[in-house]
ROPAVO-900412 format. One record per residue: residue in one letter; residue number from 1; x, y, z of N, C-alpha, C, O in turn. Coordinates in nm, 2 decimals. Layout:
// ROPAVO-900412
  residuo  num    n.xx    n.yy    n.zz   ca.xx   ca.yy   ca.zz    c.xx    c.yy    c.zz    o.xx    o.yy    o.zz
        A  NUM       X       Y       Z       X       Y       Z       X       Y       Z       X       Y       Z
...
This chain:
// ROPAVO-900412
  residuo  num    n.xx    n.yy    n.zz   ca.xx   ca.yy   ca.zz    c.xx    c.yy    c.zz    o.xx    o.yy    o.zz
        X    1    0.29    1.06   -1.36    0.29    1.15   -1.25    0.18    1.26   -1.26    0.16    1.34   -1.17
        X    2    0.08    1.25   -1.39   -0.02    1.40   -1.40   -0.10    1.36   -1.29   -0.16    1.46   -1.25
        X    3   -0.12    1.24   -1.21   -0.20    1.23   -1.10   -0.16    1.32   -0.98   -0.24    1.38   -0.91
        X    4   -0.06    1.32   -0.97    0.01    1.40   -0.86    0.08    1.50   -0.87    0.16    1.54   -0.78
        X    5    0.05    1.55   -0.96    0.08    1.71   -0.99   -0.01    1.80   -0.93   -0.13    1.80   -0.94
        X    6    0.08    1.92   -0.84   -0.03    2.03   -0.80    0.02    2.14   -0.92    0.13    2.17   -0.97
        X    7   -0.11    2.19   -0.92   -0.09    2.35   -1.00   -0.08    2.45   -0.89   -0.19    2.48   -0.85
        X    8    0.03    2.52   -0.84   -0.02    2.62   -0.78   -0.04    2.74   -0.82   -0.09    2.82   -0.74
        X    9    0.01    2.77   -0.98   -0.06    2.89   -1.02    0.06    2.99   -1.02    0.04    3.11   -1.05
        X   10    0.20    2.94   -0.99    0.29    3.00   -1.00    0.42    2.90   -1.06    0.43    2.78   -1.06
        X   11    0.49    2.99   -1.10    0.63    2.92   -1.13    0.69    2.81   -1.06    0.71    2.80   -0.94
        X   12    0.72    2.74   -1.15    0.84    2.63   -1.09    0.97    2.65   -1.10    1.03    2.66   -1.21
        X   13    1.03    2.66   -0.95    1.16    2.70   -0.97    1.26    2.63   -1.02    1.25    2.52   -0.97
        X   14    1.36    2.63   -1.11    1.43    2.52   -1.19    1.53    2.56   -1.18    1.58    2.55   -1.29
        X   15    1.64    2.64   -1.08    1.75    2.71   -1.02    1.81    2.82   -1.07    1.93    2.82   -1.08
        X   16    1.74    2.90   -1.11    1.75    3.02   -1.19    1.73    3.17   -1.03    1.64    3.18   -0.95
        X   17    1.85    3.25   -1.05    1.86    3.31   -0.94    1.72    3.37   -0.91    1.63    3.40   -0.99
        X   18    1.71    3.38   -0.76    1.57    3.44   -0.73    1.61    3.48   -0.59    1.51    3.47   -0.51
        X   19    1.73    3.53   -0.51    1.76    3.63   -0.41    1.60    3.69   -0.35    1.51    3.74   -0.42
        X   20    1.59    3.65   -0.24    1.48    3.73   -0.19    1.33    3.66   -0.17    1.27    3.67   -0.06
        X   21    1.28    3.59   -0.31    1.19    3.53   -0.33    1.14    3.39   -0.20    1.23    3.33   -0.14
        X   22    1.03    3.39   -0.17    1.01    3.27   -0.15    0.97    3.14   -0.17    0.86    3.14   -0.24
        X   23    1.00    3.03   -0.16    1.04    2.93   -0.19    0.98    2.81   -0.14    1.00    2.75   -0.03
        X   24    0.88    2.79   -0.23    0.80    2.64   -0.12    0.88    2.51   -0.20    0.87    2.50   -0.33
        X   25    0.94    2.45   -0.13    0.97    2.33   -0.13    0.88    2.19   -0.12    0.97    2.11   -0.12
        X   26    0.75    2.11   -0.11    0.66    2.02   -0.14    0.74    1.86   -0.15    0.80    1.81   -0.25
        X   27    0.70    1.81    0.00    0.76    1.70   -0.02    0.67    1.58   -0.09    0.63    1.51    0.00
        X   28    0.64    1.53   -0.22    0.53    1.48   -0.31    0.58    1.32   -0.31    0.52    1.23   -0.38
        X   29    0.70    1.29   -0.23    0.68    1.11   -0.23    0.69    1.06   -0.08    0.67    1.14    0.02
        X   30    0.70    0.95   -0.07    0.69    0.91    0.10    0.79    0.91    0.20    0.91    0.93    0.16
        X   31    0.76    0.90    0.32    0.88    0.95    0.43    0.97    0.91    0.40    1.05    0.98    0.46
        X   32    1.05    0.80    0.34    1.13    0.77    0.33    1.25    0.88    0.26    1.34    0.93    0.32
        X   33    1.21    0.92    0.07    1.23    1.01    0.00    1.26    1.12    0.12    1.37    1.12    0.18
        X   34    1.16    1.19    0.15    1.15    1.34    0.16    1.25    1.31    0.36    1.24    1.39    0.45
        X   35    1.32    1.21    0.37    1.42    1.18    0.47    1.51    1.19    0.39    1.62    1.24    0.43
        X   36    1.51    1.17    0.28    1.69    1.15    0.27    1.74    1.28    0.19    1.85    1.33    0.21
        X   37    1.60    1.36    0.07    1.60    1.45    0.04    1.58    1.64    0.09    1.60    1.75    0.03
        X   38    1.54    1.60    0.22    1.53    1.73    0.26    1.69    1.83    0.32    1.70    1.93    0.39
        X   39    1.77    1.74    0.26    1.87    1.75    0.29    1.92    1.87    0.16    2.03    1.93    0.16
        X   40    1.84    1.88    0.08    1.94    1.99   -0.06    1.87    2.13    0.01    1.92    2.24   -0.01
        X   41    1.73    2.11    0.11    1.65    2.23    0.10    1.73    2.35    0.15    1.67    2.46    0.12
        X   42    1.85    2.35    0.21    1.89    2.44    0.25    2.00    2.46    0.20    2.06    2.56    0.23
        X   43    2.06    2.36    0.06    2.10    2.46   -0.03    2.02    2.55   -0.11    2.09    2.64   -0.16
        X   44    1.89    2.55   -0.15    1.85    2.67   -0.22    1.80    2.77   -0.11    1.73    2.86   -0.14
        X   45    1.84    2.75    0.00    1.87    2.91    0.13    1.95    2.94    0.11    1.96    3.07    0.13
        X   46    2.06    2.87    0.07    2.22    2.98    0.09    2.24    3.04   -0.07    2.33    3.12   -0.09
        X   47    2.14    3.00   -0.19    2.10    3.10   -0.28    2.04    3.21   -0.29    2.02    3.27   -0.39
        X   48    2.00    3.25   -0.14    1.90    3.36   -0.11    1.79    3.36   -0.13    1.75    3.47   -0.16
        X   49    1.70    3.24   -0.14    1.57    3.20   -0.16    1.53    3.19    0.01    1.60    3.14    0.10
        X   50    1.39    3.26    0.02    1.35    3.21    0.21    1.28    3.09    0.16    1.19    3.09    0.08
        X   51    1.33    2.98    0.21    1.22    2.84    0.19    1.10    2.82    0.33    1.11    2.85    0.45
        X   52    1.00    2.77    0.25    0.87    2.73    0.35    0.89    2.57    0.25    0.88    2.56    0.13
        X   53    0.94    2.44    0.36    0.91    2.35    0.36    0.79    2.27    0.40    0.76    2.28    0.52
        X   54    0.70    2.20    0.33    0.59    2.11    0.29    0.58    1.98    0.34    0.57    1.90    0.25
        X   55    0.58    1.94    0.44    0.60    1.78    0.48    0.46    1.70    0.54    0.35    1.76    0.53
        X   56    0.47    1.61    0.58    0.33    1.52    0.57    0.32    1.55    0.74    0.42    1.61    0.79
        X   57    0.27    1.53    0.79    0.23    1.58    0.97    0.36    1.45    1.07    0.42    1.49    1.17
        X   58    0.37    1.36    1.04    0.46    1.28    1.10    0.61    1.37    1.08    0.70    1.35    1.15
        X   59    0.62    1.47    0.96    0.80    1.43    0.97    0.81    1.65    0.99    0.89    1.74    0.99
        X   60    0.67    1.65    1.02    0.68    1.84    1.07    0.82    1.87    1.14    0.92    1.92    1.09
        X   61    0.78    1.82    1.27    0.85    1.85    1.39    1.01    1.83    1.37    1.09    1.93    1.38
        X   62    1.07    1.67    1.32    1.15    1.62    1.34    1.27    1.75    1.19    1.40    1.75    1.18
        X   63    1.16    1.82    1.10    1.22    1.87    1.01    1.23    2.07    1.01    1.26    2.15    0.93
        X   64    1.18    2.08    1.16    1.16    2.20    1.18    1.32    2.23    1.20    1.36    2.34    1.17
        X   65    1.42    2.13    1.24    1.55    2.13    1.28    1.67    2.15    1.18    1.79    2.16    1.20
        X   66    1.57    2.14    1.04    1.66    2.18    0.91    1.76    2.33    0.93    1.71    2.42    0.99
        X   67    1.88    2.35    0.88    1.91    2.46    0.91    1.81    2.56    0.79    1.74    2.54    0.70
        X   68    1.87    2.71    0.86    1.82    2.77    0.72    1.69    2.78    0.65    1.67    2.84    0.54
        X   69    1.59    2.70    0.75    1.47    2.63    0.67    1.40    2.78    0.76    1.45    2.83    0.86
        X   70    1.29    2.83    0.69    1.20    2.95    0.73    1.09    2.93    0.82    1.06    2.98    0.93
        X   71    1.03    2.83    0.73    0.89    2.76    0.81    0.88    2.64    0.75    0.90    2.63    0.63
        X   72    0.84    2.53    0.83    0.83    2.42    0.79    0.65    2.38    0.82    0.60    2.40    0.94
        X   73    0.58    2.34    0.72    0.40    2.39    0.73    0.38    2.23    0.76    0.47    2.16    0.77
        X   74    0.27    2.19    0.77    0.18    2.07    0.75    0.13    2.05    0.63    0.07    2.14    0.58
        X   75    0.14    1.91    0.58    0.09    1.90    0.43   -0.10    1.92    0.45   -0.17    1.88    0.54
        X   76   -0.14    1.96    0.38   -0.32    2.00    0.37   -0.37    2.08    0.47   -0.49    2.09    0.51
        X   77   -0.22    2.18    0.55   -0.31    2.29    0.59   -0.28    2.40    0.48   -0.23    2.40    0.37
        X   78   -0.33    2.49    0.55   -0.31    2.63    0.47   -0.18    2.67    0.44   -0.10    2.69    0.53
        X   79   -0.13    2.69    0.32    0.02    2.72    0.27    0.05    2.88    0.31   -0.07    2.94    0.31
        X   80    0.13    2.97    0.33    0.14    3.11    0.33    0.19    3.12    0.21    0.25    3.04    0.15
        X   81    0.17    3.27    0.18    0.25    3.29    0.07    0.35    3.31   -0.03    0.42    3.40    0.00
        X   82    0.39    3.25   -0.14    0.50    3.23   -0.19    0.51    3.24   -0.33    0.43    3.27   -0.42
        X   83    0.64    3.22   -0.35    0.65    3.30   -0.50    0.71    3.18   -0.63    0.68    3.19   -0.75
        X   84    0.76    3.10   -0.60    0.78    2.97   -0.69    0.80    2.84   -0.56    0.81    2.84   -0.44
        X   85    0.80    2.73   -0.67    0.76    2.58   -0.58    0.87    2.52   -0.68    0.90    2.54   -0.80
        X   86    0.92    2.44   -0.59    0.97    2.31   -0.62    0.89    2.18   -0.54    0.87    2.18   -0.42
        X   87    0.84    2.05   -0.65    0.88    1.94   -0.60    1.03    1.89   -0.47    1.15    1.89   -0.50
        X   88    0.98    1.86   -0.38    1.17    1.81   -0.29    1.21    1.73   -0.36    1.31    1.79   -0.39
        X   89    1.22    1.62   -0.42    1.29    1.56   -0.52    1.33    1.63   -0.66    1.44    1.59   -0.69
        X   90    1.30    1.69   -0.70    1.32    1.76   -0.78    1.45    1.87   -0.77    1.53    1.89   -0.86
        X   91    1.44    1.91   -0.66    1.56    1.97   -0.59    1.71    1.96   -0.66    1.78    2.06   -0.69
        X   92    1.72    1.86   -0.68    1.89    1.80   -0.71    1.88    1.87   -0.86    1.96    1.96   -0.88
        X   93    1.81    1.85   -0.93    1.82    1.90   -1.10    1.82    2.01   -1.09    1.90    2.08   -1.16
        X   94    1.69    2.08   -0.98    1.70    2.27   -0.96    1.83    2.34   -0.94    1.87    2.44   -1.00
        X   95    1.93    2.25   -0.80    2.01    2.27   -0.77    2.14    2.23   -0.88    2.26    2.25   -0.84
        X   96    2.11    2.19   -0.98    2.26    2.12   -1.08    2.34    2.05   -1.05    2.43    2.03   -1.13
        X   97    2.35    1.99   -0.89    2.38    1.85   -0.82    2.37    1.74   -0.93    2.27    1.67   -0.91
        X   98    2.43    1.70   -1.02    2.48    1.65   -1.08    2.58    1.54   -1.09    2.58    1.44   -1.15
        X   99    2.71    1.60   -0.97    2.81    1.48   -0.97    2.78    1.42   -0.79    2.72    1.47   -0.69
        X  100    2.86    1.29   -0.82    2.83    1.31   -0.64    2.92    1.33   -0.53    2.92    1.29   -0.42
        X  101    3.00    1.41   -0.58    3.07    1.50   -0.49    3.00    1.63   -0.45    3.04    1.70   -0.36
        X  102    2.88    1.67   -0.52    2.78    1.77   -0.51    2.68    1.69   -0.39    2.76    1.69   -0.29
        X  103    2.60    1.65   -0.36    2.54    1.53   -0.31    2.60    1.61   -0.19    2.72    1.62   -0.17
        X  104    2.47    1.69   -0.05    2.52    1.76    0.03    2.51    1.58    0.15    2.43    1.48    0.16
        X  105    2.67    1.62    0.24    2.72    1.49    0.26    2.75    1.51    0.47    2.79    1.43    0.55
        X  106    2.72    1.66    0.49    2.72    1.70    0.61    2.61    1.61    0.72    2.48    1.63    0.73
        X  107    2.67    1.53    0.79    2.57    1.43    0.86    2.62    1.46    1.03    2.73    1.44    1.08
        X  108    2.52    1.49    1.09    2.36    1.47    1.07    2.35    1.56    1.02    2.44    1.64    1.03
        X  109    2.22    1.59    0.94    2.14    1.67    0.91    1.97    1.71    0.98    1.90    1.81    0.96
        X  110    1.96    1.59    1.06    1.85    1.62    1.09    1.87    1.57    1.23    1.94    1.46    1.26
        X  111    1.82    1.64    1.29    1.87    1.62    1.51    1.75    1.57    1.62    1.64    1.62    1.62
        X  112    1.79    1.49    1.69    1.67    1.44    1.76    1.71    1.58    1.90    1.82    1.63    1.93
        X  113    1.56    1.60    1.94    1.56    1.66    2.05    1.64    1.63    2.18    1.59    1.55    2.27
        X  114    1.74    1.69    2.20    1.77    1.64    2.32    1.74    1.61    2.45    1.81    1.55    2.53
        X  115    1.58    1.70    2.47    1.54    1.66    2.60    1.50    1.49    2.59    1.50    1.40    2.68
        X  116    1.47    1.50    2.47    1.38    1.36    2.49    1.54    1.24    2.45    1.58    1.14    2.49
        X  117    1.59    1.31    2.37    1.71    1.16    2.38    1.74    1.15    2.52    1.73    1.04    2.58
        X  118    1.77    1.25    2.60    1.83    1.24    2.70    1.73    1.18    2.85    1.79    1.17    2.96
        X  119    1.60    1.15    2.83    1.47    1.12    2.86    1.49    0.95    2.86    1.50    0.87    2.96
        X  120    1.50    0.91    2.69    1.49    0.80    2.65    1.67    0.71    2.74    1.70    0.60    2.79
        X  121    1.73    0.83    2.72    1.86    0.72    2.77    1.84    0.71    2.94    1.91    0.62    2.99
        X  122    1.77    0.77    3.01    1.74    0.68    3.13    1.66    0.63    3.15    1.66    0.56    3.25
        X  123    1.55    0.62    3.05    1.45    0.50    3.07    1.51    0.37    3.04    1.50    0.26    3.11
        X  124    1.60    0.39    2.90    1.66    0.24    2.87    1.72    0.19    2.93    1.71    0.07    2.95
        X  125    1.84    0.30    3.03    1.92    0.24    3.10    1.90    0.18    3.23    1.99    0.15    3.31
        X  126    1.74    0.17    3.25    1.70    0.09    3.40    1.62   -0.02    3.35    1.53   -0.09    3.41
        X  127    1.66   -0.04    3.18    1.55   -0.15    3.18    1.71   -0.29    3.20    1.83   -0.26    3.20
        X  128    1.67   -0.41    3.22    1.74   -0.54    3.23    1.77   -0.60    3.08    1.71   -0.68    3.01
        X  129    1.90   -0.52    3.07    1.96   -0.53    2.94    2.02   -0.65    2.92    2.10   -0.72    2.99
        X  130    1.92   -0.68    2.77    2.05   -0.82    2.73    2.12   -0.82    2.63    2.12   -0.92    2.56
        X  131    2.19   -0.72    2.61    2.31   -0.71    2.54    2.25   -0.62    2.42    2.14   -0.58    2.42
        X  132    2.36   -0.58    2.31    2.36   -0.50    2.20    2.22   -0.46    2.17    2.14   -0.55    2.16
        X  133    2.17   -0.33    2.16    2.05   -0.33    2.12    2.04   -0.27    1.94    2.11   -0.19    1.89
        X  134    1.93   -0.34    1.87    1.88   -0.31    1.78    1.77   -0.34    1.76    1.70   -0.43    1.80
        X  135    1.74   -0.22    1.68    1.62   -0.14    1.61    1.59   -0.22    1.46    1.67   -0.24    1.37
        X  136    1.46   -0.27    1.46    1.42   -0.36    1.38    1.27   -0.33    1.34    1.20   -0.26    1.41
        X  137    1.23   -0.36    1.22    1.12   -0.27    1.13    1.15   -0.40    1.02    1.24   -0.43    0.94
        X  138    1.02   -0.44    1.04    0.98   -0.54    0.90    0.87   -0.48    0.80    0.86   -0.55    0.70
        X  139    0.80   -0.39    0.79    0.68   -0.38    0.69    0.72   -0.25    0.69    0.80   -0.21    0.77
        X  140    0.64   -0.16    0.55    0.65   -0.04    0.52    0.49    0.04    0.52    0.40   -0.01    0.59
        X  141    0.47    0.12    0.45    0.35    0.19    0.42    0.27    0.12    0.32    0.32    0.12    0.20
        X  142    0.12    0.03    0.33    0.11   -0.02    0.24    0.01    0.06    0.11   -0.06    0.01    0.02
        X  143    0.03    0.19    0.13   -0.06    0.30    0.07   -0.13    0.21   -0.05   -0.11    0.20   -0.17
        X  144   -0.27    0.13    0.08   -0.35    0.06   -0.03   -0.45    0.16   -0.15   -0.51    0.10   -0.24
        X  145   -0.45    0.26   -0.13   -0.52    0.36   -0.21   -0.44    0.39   -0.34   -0.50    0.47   -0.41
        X  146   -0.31    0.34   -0.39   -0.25    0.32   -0.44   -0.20    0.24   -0.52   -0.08    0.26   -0.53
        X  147   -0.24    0.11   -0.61   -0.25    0.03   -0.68   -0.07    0.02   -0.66   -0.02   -0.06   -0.58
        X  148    0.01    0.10   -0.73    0.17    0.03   -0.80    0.22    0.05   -0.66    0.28   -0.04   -0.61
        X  149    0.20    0.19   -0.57    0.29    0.16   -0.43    0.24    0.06   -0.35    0.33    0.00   -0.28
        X  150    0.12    0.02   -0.35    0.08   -0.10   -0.27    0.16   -0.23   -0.35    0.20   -0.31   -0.27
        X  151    0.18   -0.25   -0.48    0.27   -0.37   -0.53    0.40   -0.37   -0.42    0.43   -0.45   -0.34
        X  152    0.46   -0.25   -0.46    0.60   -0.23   -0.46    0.59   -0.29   -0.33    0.64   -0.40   -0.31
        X  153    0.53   -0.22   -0.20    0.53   -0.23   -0.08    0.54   -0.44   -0.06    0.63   -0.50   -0.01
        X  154    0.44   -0.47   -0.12    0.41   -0.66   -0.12    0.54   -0.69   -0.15    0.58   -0.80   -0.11
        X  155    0.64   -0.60   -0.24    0.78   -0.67   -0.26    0.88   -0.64   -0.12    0.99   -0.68   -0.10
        X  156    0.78   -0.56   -0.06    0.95   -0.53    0.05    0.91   -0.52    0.22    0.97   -0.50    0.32
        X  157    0.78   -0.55    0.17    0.74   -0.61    0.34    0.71   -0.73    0.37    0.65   -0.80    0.29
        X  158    0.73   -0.79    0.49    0.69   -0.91    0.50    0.62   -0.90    0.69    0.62   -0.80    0.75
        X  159    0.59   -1.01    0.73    0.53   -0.99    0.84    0.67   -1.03    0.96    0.78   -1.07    0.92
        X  160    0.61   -1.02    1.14    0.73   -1.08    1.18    0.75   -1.23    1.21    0.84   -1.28    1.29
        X  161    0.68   -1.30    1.15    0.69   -1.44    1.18    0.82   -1.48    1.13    0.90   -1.56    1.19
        X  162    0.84   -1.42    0.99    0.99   -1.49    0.95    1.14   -1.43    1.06    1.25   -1.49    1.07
        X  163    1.12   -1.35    1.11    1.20   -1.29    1.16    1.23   -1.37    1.35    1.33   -1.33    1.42
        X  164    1.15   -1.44    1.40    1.14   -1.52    1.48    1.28   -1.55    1.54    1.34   -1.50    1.63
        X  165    1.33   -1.68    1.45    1.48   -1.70    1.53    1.56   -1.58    1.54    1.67   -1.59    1.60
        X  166    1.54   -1.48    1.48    1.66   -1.35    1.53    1.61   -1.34    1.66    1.71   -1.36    1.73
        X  167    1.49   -1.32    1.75    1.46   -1.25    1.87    1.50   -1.35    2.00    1.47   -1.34    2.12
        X  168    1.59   -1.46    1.94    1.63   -1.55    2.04    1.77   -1.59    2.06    1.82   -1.68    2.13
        X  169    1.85   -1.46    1.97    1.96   -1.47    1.94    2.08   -1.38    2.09    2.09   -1.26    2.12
        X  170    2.14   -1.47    2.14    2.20   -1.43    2.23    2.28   -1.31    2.26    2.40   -1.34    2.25
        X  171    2.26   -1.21    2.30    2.36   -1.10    2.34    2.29   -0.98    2.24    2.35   -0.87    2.19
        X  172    2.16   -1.02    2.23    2.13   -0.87    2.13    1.93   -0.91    2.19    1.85   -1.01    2.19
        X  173    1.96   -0.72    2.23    1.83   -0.69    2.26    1.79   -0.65    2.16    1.85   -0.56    2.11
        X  174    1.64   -0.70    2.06    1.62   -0.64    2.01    1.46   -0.51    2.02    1.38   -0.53    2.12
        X  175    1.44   -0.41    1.93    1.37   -0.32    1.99    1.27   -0.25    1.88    1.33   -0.17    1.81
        X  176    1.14   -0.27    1.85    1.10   -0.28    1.79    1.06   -0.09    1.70    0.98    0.00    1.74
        X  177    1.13   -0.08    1.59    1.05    0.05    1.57    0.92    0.05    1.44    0.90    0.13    1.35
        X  178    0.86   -0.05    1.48    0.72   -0.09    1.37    0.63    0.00    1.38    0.56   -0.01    1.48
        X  179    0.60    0.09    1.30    0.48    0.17    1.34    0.35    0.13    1.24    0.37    0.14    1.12
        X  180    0.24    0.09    1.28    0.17    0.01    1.21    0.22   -0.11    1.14    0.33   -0.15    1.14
        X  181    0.11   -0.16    1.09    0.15   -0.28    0.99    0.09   -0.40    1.10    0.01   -0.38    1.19
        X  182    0.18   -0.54    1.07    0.13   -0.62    1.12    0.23   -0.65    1.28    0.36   -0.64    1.31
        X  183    0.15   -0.67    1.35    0.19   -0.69    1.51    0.22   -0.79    1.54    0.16   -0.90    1.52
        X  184    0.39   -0.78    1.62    0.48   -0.92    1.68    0.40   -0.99    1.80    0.36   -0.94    1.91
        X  185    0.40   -1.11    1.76    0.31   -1.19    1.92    0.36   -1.12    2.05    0.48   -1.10    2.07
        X  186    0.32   -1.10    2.10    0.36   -1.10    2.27    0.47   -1.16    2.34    0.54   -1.13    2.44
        X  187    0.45   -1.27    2.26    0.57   -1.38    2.32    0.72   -1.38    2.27    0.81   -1.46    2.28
        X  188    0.72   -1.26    2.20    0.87   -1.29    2.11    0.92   -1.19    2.20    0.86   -1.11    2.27
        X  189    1.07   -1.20    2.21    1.12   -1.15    2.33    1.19   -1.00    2.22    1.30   -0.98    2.16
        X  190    1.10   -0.95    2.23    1.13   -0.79    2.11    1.01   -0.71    2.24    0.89   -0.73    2.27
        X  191    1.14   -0.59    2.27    1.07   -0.52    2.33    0.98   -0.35    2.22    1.03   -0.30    2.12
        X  192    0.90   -0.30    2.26    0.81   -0.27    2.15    0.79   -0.07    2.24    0.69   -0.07    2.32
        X  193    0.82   -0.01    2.23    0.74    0.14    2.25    0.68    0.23    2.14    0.66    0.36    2.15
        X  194    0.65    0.15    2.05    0.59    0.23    1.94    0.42    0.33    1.96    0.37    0.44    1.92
        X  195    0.38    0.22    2.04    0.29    0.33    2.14    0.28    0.44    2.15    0.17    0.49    2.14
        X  196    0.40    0.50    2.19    0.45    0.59    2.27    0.51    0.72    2.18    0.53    0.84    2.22
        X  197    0.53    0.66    2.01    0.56    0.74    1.93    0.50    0.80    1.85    0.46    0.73    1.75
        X  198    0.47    0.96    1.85    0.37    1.00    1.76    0.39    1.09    1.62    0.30    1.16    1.56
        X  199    0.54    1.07    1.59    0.60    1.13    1.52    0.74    1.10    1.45    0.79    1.01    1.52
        X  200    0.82    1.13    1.35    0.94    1.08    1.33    1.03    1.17    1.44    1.14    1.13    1.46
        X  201    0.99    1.30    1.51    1.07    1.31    1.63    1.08    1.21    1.71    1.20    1.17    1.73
        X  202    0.95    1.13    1.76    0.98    1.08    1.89    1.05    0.94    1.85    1.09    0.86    1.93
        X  203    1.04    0.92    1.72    1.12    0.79    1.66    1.28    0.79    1.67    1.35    0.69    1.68
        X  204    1.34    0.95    1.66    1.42    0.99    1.62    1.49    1.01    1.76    1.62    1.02    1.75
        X  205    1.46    1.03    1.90    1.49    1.01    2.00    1.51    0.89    2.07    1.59    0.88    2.17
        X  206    1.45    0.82    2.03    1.48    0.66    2.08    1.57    0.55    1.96    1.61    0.43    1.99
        X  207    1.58    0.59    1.87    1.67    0.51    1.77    1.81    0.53    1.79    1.89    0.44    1.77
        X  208    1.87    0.67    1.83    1.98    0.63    1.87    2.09    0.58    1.95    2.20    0.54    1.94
        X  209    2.00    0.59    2.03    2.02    0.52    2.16    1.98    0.38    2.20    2.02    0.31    2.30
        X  210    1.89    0.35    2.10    1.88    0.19    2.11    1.96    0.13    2.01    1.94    0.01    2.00
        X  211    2.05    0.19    1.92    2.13    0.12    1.85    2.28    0.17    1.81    2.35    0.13    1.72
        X  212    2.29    0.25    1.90    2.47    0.30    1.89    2.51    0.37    1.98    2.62    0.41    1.99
């Protein structure tokens, strides 16, 4: 991990009372992680810590909706200033979340905009629906700059050619939420707006509505 260590020159917070202090939070693994983890950040708010959350420019917006949360910044702009840091993963040990009845379980936690869900459900609903819709995603991030995440990724992505006879399966629309990676032929009957998404907000407004 010494590769990916920042120094910022201050303390690391390791859950030791700090009322008052501010609190940068540093999301340091990929969207995936810092989706399922940003979920403790506003338990070290109700410690009386002001948190400034750190996230990568795709998951800004969609995490500005955290409660509790102060400021939520862009990863490699200018940080404001603060008084200890946590790693986001790291969180759970700061926090002593330990059992998993600790494990904060309040869902949702993170909210799609409702102008735009509410956007998204009249566009869907004038399209020529063929039944049940799901949301489908075959490849991940292949962070080729990355030697072991680029392995990991070869274990858990595949392209859409294997996925073929699903798109012909009767009574299910399916809808593609692929953002990069490798592109479904034209001809497969998977309808696709990723286009149109420029963030895990606008991902987060059209996923639920195309699948529940």
């Amino acid at each position: 991990m010494a590769a990916s260590y920042r120094d910022f020159g201050l303390p690391r917070w390791r859950g030791e009372a700090a009322e008052g202090k501010t609190l940068l939070v540093h999301g340091e693994q990929g969207f995936g992680d810092n989706l399922q983890f940003c979920r403790y950040a506003p338990l070290a708010a109700a410690r009386g810590l002001r948190v400034v959350l750190e996230v990568s420019r795709p998951l800004v917006r969609l995490m500005r909706g955290l409660p509790d949360i102060a400021q939520v910044v862009t990863h490699g702009e200018a940080l404001p200033p603060f008084d200890l840091h946590c790693p986001m993963l790291s969180l759970p040990l700061a926090l002593g979340t330990d059992r998993i009845g600790q494990i904060p379980n309040a869902v949702p936690y993170l909210h799609a905009d409702p102008a735009q869900v509410a956007a998204w459900r009249t566009r869907l609903a004038a399209m020529d629906d063929r039944g049940v819709r799901v949301g489908i995603v075959w490849a991940g991030n292949p962070r080729e700059h990355m030697p072991s995440g680029s392995a990991v990724d070869r274990r858990r992505s595949i392209g859409p050619g294997p996925l073929a006879p699903l798109f012909d399966v009767p009574g299910v629309h399916f809808i593609s939420l692929q953002k990069g990676g490798p592109a479904a032929p034209a001809a497969y009957r998977l309808t696709d707006f990723m286009a149109e998404m420029d963030d895990f907000a606008d991902t987060a407004a059209l996923w639920p509505i195309s699948t529940w």
